[in-house]
N, C-alpha and C positions, 0 to 999 in steps of 0.2 A: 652902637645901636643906630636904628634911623631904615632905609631902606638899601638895602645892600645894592650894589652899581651892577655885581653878578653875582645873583640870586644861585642858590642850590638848589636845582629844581631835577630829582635824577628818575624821576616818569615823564616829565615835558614833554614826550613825542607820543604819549599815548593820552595827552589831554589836548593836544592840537583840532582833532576833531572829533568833538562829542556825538555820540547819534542815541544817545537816551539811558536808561537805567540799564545794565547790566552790559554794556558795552566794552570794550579794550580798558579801561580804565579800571586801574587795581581795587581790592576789595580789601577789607583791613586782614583779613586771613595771608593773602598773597603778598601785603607787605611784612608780615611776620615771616612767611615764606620766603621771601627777596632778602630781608636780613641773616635769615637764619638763626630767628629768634626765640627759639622753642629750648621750654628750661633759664632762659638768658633773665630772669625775672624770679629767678625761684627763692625767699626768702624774704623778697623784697614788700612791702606793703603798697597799694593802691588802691585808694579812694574815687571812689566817683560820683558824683550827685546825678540825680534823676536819672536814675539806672531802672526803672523797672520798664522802659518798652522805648521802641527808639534808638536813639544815637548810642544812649547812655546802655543800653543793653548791651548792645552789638560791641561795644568797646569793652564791657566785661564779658562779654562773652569770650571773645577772642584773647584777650589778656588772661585770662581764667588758662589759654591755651601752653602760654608761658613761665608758669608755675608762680604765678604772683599772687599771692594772700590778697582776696580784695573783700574791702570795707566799701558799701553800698548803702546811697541813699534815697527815697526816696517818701513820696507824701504817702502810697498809700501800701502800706509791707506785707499785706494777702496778697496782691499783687504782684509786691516785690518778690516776696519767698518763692511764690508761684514761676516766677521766673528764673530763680536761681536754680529749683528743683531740673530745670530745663538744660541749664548751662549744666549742671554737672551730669546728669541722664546724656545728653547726646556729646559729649563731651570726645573729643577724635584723641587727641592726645593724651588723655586719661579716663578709660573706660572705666567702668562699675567693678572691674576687676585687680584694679592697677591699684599699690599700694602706695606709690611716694605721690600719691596727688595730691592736690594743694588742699587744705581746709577748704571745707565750703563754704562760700562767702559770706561774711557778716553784714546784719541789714541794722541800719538807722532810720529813726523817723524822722524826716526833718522838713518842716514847710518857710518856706521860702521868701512866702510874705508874711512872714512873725519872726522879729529880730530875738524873742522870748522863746521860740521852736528850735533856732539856729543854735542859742548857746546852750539848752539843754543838749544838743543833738555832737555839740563839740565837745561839752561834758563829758555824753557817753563814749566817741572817738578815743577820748584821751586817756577813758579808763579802759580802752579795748588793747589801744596801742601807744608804744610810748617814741614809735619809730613809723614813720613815712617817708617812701622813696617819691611817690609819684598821686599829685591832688589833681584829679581835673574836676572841673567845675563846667559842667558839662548842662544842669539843666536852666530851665529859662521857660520866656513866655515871647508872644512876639503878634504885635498890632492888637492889641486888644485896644476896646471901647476905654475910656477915661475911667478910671478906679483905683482906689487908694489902698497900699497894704494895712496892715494894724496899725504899724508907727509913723501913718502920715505920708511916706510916699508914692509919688507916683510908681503906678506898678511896674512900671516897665524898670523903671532904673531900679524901683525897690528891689525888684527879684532878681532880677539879670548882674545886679552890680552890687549894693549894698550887701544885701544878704548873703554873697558869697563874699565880699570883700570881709564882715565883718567872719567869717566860716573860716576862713585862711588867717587872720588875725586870731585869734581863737586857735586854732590847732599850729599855729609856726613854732611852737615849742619842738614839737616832734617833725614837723622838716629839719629843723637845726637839730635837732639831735641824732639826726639820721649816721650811723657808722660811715666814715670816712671810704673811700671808695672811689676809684677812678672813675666815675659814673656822677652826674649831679643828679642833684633832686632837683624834680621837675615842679610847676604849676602849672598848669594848661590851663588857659580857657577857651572857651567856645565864643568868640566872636562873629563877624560878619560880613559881609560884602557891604551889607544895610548901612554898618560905621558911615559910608560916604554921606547917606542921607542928611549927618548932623552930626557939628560938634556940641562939645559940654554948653550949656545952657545956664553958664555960672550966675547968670541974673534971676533964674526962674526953673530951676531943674526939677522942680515938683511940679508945674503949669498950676500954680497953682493964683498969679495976677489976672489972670484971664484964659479959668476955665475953656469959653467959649471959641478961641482959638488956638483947642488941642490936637496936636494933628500926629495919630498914632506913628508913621511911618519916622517922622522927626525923634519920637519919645523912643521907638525902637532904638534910631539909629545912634542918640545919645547913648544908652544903654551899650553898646556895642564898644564905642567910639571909649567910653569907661573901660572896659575890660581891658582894651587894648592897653590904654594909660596905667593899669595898674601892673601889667606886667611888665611895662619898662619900668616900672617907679621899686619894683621889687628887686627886679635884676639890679639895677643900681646899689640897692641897701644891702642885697645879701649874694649877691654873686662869690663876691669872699670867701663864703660861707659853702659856696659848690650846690647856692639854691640859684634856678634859672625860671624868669615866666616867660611863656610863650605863648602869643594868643593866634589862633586859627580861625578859619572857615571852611566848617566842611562843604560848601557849596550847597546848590537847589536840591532838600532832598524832601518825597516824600512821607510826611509824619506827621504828628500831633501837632505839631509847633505852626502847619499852618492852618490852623484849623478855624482862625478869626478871617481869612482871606475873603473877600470878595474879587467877583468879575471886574468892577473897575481898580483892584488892586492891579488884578492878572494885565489888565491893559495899560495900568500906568508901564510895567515893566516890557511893555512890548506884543503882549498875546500870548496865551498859552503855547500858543503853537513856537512863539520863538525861545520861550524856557523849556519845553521840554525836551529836545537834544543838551541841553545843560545839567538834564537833571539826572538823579544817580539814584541806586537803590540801598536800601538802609547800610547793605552790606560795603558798597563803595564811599558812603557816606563818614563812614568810622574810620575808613584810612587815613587820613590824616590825622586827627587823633591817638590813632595807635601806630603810628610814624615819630610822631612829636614825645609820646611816652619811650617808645625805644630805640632810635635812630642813635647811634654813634657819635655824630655828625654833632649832637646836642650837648657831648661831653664836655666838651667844649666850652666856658662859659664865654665866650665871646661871640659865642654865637645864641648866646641867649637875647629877648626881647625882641624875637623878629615873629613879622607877622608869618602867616602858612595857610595854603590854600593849595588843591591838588597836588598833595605829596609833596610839596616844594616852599621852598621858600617865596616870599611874593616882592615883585620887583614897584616900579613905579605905576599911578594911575594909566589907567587906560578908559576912563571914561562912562562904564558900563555895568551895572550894580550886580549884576549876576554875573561880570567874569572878573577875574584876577586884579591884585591895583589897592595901591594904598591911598588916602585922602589925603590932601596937601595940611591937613592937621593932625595925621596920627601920629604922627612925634613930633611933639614940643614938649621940651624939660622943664617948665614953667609951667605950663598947664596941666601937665601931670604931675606934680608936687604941688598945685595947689587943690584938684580934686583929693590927692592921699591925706592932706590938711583937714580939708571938710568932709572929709569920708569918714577919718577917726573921730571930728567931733560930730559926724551923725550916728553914728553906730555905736560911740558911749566907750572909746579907746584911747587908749594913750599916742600923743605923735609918737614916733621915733626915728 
């Protein structure tokens, strides 16, 4: 684990120079196309949270391509259904006619900042399924004003980290129970570039000593900085086992997620104008994501716990929050086994 010295990066010459949304840069479609991974998932189960618009679509949507059984979650499921009726209507590799297509994908309610929503919501999971190939924990919130979930945390770590932390704790029965298989089972999560902003904040990780100096971008960037640590901390316990985390960045995309932004956000990062050659559209935005679900490359479990950004593995910092670069804190094995500590005993779990 750690950052790898050479990275697997096998698009790196078409992220070299960005020039905006819909540019050289692959789409999650065309990395299913580049592996040749149509069918390669059939049988297989795939979960994804905040699936109904966004990242979390466009990853089922395209997965849906693959013949993978996908279990789907989301807060609001008119929405959601609304959206599945979509994935299977335009559906290229399984038209309205075609008989071996995959069931159409099952929706859960599950909200995010209610750790009381999350275990009903893995209740019903695990009476849907008693087998999971592939969890990505894909939704989230990002710079919101100071606000506490149900159970007391700050939101940003509550939604981004806990809630999915205790969502994965809760359904690990059915990763491990997953059929044996040259293939691991995956975690994904959806981290950040943001991670650099801030490490764990093990003195005050709710802001909660002094409100007054809460500073969203920090609270993001712990949030982030968490997901990362839980997926080496998992690779660790259960690699054994052919379970692997992987946490990613899909990079600058446009979507809901940046919906709390302001002007002096856009200018802390440099100006609009210098992110948007960085930025990707929903459809490029899922590549990595549905790379890290079916990449070869991941069978591998020694190549689990590495971070992923642009189709690739990510090497060392480079300085720069919106491009590629790990924090000179995203691996430490100490501080990622003491957040997995205080994580079971916030969310009401057993160490193991």
């Amino acid at each position: 684990m750690g950052v790898p010295t050479s990275p697997y990066q096998p698009y790196a010459d078409v992220h070299q120079n960005p020039k905006g949304p819909g540019d050289a840069r692959p789409s999650a479609m065309q990395v299913v196309q580049g592996l040749k991974a149509f069918e390669s998932m059939q049988g297989r189960t795939v979960v994804i949270t905040g699936a109904s618009s966004g990242l979390g679509l466009e990853t089922a949507r395209v997965l849906y391509e693959t013949g993978a059984i996908l279990i789907l979650t989301a807060r609001d499921i008119p929405k959601l259904s609304k959206a599945i009726d979509g994935i299977v209507a335009n559906s290229e590799a399984y038209p309205e006619t075609a008989n071996d297509k995959p069931p159409k994908p099952a929706t859960i309610e599950m909200h995010l900042d209610s750790l009381e929503s999350v275990r009903i919501a893995a209740n019903s999971l695990l009476e849907q399924t008693h087998s999971i190939s592939t969890l990505i924990l894909n939704a989230g919130i990002m710079a919101c004003p100071l606000s506490f979930t149900h159970d007391g945390f700050e939101a940003q770590i509550g939604t981004n980290h806990m809630a999915h932390f205790l969502f994965f704790q809760l359904v690990k029965p059915a990763l491990l129970n997953h059929e044996k298989t040259a293939k691991t089972k995956r975690v994904i999560f959806l981290s950040s570039g943001a991670h650099r902003m801030s490490p764990i904040r093990f003195d005050d990780m709710n802001w909660r000593a002094d409100e007054a100096k809460y500073n969203k971008w920090q609270a993001y960037g712990q949030s982030k900085t968490a997901n990362m640590y839980v997926a080496n901390a998992l690779t660790r316990r259960y690699a054994q086992d052919g379970v692997i985390g992987l946490s990613i960045c899909p990079g600058p995309v446009a979507t809901d997620l940046s919906k709390h932004m302001t002007d002096a956000d856009w200018e802390m990062m440099g100006g609009r104008e210098k992110v948007v050659p960085e930025r990707r559209n929903v459809q490029q935005g899922a590549a990595t994501s549905v790379w890290a679900a079916l990449s070869p490359h991941f069978d591998d479990v020694e190549n689990g716990a590495k971070y992923l950004t642009n189709v690739g593995e990510v090497g060392a910092h480079d300085g720069e929050v919106c491009k590629a670069g790990t924090a000179e804190w995203a691996f430490d094995e100490e501080k990622e086994e003491r957040l997995w500590r205080e994580s079971c005993a916030a969310v009401g779990v057993e160490l193991d």
